[in-house]
N, C-alpha and C positions, 0 to 999 in steps of 0.2 A: 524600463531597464533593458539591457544590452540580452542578448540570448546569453546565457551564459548555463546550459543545459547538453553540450554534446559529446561524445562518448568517449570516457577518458580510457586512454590506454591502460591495458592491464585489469578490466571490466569487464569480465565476459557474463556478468548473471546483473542482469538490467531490467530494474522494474518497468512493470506493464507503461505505467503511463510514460516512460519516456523511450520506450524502443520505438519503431520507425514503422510506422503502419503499411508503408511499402515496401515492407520485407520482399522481392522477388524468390528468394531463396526458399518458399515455403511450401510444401505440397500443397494440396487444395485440401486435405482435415485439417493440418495446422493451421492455415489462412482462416477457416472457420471457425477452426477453437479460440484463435486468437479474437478474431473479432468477437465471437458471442460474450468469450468472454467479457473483454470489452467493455461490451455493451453494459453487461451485470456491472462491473465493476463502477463504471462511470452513470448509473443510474438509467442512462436510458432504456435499460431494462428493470425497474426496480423494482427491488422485493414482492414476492405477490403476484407479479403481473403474471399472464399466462400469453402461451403461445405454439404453432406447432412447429414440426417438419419444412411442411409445407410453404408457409409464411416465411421461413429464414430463406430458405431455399430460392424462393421467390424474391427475396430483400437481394441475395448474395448473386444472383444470376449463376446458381452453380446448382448442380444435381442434388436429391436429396440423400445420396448414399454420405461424402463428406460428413455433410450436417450433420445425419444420424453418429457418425464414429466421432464426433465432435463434442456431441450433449452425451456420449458415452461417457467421454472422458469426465465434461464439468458435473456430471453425478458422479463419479470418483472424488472429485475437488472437494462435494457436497454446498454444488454452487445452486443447482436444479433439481428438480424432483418430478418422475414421470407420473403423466395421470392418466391411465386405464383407457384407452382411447380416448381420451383430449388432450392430448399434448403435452407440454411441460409448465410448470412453474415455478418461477425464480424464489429460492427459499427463503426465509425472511434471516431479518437479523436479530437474534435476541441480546437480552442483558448477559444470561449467562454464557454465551458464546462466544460475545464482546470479550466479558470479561477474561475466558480463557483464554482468548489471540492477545491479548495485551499482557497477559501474563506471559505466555511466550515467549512474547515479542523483548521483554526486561528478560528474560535469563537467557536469550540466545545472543540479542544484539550487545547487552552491558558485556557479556564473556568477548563479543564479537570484538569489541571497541580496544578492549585489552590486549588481542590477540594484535590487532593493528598495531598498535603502538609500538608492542613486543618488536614485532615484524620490521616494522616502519613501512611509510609509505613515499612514493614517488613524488617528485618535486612538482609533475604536470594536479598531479591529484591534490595534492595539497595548497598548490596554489587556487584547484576550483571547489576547495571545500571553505577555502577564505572566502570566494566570492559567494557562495551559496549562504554561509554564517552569514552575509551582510543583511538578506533579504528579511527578515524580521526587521530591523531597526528601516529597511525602507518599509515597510508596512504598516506601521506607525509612524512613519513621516509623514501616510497617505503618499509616498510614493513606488507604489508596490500594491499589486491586489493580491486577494484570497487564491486565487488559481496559484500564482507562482510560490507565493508562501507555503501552500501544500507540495510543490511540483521539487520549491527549494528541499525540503524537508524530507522527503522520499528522497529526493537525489543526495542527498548530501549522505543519508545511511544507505544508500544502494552502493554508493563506493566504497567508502571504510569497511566494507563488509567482504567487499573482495578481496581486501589486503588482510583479510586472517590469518591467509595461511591453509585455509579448510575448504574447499570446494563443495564439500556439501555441505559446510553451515550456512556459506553465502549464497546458495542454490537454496536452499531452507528459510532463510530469512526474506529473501526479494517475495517468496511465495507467500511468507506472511505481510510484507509490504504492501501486498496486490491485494488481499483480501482485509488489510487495514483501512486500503486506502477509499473502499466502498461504507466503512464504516465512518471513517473522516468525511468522507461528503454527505452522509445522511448527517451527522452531528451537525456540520457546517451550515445546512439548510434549515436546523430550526435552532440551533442560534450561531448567527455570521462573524459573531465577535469571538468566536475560538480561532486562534493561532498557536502559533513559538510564541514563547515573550521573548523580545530580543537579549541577549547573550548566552541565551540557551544553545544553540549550535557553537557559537564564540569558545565557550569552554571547552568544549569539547574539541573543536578543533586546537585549542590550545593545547590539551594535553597530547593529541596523534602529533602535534608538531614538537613538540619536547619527549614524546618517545614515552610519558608518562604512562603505563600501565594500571594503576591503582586510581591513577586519578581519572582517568578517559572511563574506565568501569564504574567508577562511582557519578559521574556525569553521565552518563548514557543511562543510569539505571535512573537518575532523577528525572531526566526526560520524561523516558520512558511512563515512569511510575505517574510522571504531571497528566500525560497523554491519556494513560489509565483512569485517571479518580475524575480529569474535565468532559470525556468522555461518556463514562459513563454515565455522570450528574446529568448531563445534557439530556441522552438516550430514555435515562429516566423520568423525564418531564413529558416526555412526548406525549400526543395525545393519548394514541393507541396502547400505550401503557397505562395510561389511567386510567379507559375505559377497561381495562381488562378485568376481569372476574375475577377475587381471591379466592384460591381453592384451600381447604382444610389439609395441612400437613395427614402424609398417611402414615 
């Protein structure tokens, strides 16, 4: 399929996986926070792994002051967690963490959707959230893979979220977008057959283009809420949850 992924006017709060890894614009902590983050987000730092100062430092060809003000910040995030003289460790993901970001994620984005519509949105935007709604029904043609279908999917609520109206809901939601989006690719990898169903975006796009308020909010919340319950079913097959030890209610 054609790129259809670049940065639509009137965007200014742009999830992780589609901002522009050549930012020039960036000091050197932000060029670090961004990548580490990154890294976490997109697995190649996954859950559990451990690492130090030094190693990034080393990876980045940058000093380790940066780094250090960088893993400052992603323990704020509550992305890493310092260990006592060894370094850091990328926190895991639990069920019940999951479960709160996807709660979030349905009463910030479903109000968000509404707030679009209210608003309305520009004709550039609207014409690339038609194209973005298409990519499920290519991914069941098999013409279209799992990257894009995720990449569609974030992209497609990374925009309507700018057109709220609210600069910090839409600065609020891409953040949960980013830290969904680590949760979507652990799903993705133990079973590949999670997607959109196709005209899950459609509707909703339907209603931002009809100005539809009640219905864009009640469409985003089913997503949402689909994203929520496939999800978590998944998370909870995993091995490492099975193996896990039941503790006695205290």
């Amino acid at each position: 399929m054609r790129d259809i992924y670049p940065r639509t006017v009137g965007t200014p709060h742009i999830p992780a996986l589609l901002l522009d890894r050549a930012d020039s614009g960036l000091d050197r902590t932000a060029e670090a926070y961004r990548a580490i983050r990154r890294q976490i987000i997109d697995l190649t730092l996954p859950p559990g792994s451990r690492f130090t100062e030094t190693a990034l430092a080393q990876q980045w060809q940058i000093s380790k002051t940066p780094v250090r003000e960088a893993l400052a910040r992603l323990r704020r995030d509550g992305l890493v967690t310092a260990l006592p003289r060894a370094g850091y460790i990328v926190s895991p993901v639990t069920l019940q963490d999951t479960d709160d970001l996807c709660a979030l994620r349905t009463l910030l984005s479903s109000e968000a959707a509404a707030a679009a519509a209210r608003s309305g949105l520009t004709e550039p935007a609207l014409q690339q959230l038609e194209a973005l709604a298409k990519v499920p029904f290519a991914l069941a043609a098999g013409e279209a893979g799992l990257e894009q279908s995720l990449r569609a999917g974030i992209g497609f609520e990374g925009i309507f979220v700018n057109f709220a109206g609210n600069h910090r809901l839409a600065k609020t939601i891409v953040d949960v977008l980013d830290e969904l989006e680590r949760v979507l690719r652990m799903a993705a990898l133990i079973a590949p057959d999670i997607a959109s169903p196709p005209g899950e975006l459609e509707a909703i796009y339907n209603c931002l283009r009809a100005r539809d308020e009640d219905g864009a909010r009640a469409a985003m919340h089913r997503r949402c809420e689909r994203v929520r319950h496939d999800v978590l079913q998944v998370l909870s097959k995993s091995a490492s949850v099975s193996r896990a030890n039941i503790e006695l209610p205290r």
